[in-house]
N, C-alpha and C positions, 0 to 999 in steps of 0.2 A: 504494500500500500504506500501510496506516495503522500506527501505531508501535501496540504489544498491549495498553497501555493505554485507548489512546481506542478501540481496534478492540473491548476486550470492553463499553465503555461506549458506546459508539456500537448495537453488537447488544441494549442493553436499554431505551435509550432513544435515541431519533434525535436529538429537539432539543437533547441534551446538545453537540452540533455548534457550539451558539453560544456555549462556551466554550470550546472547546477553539483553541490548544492552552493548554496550563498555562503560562505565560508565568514565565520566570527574567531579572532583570535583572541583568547586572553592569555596574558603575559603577565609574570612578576617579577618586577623591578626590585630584585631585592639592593640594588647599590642607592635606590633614591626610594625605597621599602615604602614603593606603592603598585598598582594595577595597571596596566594598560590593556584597552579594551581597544580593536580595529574591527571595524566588517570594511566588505566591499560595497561601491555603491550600485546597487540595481539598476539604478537608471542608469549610468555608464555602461556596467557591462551589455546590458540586453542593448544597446544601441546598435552594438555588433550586428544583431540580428537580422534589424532592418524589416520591422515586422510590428506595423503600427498599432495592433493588437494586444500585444504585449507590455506597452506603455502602461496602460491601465493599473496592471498589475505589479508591474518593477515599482511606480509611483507606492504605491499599497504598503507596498514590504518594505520599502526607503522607509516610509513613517513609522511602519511596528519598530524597524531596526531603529531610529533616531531615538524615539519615543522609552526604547529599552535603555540603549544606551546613554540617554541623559537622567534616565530614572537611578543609572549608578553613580554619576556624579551626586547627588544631592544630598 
């Protein structure tokens, strides 16, 4: 079963497959003993694709990713 993100971007384009998944790194700085948090941005990468369809959804997943990722700053 695929997570419903890549499931509705998989049903509009197949080759979107060779990016997925949206990869998140976290990292411990233990020399400055804190966390670094990176993802990649959807909307970049899926531009690749060239598949106006898929906009919809890369914008989507920008926002959960931002939206997570600023809920660990605080």
């Amino acid at each position: 079963m695929y997570p419903p993100f890549a499931k509705k971007s998989l049903d509009i384009e197949k080759e979107i497959g060779l990016f997925l998944p949206c990869n998140v790194i976290v990292q411990e700085l233990q020399e400055k003993k804190t966390t670094k948090v990176a993802a990649i941005d959807p909307e970049q990468m899926f531009k690749m694709i060239r598949n106006p369809q898929v906009e919809p959804i890369a914008k989507e997943v920008k926002n959960k990713l931002q939206r997570v990722i600023s809920s660990l700053i605080e």
